[in-house]
Backbone bond lengths (Angstrom), bond angles and torsions (degrees), N, CA, C in turn:
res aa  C-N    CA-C-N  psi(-1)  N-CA   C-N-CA  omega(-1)  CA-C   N-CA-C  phi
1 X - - - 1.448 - - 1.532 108.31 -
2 X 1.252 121.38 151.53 1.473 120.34 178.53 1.217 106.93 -97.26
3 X 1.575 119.20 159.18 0.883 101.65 -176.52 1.489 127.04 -88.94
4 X 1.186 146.74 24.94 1.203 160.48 81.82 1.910 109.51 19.12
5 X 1.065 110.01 -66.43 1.284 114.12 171.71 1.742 102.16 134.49
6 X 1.452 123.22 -1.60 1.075 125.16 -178.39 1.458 114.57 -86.14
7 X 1.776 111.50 158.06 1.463 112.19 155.83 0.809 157.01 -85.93
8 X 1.533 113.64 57.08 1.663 116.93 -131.02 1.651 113.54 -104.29
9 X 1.856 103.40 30.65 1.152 116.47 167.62 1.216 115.38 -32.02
10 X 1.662 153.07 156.07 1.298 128.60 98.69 1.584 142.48 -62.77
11 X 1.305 121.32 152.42 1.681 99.54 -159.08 1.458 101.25 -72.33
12 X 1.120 119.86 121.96 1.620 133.46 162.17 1.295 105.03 -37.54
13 X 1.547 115.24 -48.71 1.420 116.78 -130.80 1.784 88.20 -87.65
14 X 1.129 123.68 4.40 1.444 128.30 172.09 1.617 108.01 -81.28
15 X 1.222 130.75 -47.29 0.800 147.67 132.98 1.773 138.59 7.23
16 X 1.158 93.69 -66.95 1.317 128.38 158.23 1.083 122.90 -17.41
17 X 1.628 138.30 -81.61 1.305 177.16 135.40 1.576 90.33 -2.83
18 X 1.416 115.80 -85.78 1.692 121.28 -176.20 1.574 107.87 -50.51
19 X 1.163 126.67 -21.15 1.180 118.01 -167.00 1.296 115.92 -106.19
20 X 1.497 111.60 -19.67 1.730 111.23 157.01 1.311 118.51 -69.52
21 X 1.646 116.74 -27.42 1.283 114.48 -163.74 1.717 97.79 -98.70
22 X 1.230 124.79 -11.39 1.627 112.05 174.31 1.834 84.84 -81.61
23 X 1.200 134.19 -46.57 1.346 104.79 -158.70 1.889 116.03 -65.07
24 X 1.427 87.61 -42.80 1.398 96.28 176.36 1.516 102.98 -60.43
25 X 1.402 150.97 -30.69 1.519 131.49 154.48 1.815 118.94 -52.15
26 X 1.100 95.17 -20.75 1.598 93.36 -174.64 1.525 106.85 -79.44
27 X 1.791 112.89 -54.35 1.455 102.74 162.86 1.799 99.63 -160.58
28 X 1.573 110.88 145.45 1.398 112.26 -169.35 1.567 105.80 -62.03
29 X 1.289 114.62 152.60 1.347 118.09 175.10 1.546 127.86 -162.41
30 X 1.423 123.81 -172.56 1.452 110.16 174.12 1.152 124.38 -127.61
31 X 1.295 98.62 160.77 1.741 115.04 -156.96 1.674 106.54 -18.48
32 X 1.567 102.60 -75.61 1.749 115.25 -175.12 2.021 95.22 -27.98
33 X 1.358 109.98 -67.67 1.180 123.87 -153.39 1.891 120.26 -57.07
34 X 1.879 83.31 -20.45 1.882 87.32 -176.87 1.729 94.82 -77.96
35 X 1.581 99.60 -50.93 1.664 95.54 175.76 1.736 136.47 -44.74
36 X 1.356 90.76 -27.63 1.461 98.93 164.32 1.860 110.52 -77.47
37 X 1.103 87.41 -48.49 1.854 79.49 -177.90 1.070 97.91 -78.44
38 X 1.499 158.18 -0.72 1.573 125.33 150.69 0.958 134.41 -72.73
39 X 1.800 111.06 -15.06 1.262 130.49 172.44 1.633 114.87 -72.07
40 X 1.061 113.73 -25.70 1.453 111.58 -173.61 1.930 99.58 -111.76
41 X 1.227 113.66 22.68 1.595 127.96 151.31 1.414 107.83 -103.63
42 X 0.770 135.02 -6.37 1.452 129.04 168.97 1.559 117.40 34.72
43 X 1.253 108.93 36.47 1.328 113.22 171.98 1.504 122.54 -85.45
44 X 1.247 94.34 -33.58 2.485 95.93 -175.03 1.286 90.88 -92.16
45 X 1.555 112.37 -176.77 1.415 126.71 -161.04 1.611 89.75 -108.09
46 X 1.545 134.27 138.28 1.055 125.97 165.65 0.980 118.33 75.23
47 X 1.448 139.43 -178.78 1.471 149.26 -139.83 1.629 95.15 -99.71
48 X 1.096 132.79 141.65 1.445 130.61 156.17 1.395 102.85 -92.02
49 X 1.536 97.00 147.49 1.567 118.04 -163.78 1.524 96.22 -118.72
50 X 1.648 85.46 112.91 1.369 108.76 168.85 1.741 121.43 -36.54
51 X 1.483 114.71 -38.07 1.390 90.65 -179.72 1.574 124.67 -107.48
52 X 1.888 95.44 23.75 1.445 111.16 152.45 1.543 126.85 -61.34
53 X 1.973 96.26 -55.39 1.597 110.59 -168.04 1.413 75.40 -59.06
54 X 1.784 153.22 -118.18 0.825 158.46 -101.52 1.792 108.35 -63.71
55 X 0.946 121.96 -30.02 1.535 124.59 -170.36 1.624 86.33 -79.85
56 X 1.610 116.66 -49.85 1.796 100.59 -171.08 1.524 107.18 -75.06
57 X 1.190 128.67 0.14 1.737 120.77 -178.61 1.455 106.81 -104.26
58 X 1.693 117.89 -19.68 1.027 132.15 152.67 1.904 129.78 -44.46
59 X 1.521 88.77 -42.94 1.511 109.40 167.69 1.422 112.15 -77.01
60 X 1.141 86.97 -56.67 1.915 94.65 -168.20 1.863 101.50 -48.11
61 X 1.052 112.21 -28.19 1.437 108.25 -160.84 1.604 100.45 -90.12
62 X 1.383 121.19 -21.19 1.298 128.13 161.33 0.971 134.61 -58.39
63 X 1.408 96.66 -32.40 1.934 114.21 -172.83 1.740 96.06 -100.21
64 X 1.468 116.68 5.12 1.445 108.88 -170.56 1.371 138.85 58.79
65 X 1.770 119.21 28.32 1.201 146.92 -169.77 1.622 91.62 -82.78
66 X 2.045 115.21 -54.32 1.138 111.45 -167.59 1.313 113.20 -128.74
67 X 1.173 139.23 166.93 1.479 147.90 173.87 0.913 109.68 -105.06
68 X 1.932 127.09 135.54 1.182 101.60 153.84 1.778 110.10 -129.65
69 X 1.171 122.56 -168.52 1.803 128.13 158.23 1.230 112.46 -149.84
70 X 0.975 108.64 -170.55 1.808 112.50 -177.96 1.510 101.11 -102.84
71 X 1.166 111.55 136.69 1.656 102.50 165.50 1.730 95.73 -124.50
72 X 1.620 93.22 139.55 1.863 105.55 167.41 1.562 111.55 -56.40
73 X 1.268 116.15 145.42 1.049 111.41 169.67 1.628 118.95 -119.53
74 X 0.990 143.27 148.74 1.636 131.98 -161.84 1.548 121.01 -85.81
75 X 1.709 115.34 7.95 0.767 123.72 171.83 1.856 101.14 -148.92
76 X 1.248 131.39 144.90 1.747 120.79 161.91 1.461 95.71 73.64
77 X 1.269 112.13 168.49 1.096 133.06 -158.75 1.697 116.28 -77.00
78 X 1.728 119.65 146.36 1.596 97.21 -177.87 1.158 103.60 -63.53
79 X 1.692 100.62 160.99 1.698 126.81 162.45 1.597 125.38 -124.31
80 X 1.362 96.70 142.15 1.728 97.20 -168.54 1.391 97.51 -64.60
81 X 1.447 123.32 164.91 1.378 156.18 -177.46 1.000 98.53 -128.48
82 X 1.565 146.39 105.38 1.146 161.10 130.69 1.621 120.09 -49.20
83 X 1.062 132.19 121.97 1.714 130.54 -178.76 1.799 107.15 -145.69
84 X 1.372 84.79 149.40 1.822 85.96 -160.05 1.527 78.84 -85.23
85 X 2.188 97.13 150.60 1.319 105.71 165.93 1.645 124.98 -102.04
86 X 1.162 129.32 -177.58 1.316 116.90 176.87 1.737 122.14 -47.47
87 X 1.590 110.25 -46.25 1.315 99.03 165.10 1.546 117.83 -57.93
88 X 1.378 118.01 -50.53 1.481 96.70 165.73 1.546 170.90 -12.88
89 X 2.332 72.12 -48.30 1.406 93.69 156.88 1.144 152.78 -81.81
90 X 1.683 82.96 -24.71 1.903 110.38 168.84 1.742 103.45 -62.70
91 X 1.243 123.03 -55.63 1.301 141.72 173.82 1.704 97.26 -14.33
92 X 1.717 84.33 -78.52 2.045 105.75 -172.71 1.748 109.20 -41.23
93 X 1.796 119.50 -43.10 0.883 91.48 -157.12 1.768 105.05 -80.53
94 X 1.916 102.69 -20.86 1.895 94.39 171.77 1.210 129.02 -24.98
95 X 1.882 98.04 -51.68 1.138 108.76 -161.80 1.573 115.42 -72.68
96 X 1.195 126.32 -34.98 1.572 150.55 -179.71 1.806 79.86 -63.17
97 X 1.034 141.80 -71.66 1.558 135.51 -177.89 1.024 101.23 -52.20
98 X 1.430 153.27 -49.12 1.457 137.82 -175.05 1.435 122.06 -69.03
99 X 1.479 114.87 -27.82 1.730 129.93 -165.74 1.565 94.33 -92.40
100 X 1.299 114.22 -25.72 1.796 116.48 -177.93 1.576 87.86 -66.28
101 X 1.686 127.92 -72.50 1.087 141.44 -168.60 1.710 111.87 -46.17
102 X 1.402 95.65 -33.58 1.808 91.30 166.91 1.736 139.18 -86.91
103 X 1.439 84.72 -20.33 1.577 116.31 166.35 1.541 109.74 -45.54
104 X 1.817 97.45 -65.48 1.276 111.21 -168.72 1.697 105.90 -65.55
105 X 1.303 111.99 -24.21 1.555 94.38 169.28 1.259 136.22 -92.28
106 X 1.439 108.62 -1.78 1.505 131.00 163.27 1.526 101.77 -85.04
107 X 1.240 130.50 -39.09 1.327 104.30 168.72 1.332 105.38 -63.26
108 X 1.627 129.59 -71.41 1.390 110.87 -154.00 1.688 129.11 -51.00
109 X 1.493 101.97 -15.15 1.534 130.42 165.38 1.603 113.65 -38.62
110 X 1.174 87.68 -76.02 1.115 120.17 170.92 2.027 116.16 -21.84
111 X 1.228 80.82 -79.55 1.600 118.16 179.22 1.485 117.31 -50.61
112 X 1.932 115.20 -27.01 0.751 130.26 -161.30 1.589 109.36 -89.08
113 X 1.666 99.64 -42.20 1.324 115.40 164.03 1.754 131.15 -73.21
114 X 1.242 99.78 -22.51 1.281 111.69 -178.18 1.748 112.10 -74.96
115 X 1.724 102.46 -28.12 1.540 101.82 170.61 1.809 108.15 -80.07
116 X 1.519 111.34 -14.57 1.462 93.05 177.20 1.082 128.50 -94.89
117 X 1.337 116.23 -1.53 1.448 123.87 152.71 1.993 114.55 -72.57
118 X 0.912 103.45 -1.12 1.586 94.26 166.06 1.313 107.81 -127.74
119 X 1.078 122.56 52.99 1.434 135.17 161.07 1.391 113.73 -109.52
């Protein structure tokens, strides 16, 4: 909430989707581990909830965005390895074309208001 008293969140949870699949292009990984690296991107508002990332990689892997397998681990139990697939990637770059296209209208937004305060 702002402090204003408004909700002038944007939805994170849009968000979401592009941002598992750029990390998973950067390098494959698991569940615990994407949640940690979204946390230290500091891009959404608030804590990401663990049984968000997993329900959307759950999808993603349905729709064939991502792959995953089990890998052993040398201590604790195996964990899946999730890795974005080629559709995935096509996916990432839509989305990188749509957030450019929204950018540019939050800048001109922006810009628009910023001249009406100096009026």
């Amino acid at each position: 909430m702002c402090k204003n008293g408004c909700s002038c969140n944007l939805p994170a949870d849009r968000l979401l989707q592009p941002l598992l699949l750029f990390l998973l292009k950067l390098q494959p990984s698991h569940g615990y581990e994407l949640i940690q690296r979204l946390a230290r991107l500091d891009l959404l508002e608030g804590e990401t909830d663990p049984t968000t990332v997993y329900r959307n990689l759950r999808r993603m892997e349905q729709e064939e965005l991502v792959s995953s397998s089990w890998e052993a681990a040398e201590t604790g139990p195996a964990r899946r390895q999730y890795a974005i697939t080629t559709r995935g990637e096509e996916l990432l770059h839509a989305w990188m074309a749509a957030i450019r296209r929204q950018k540019e209208k939050l800048d001109r937004f922006i810009g628009l208001y910023e001249q009406s305060l100096s009026r």
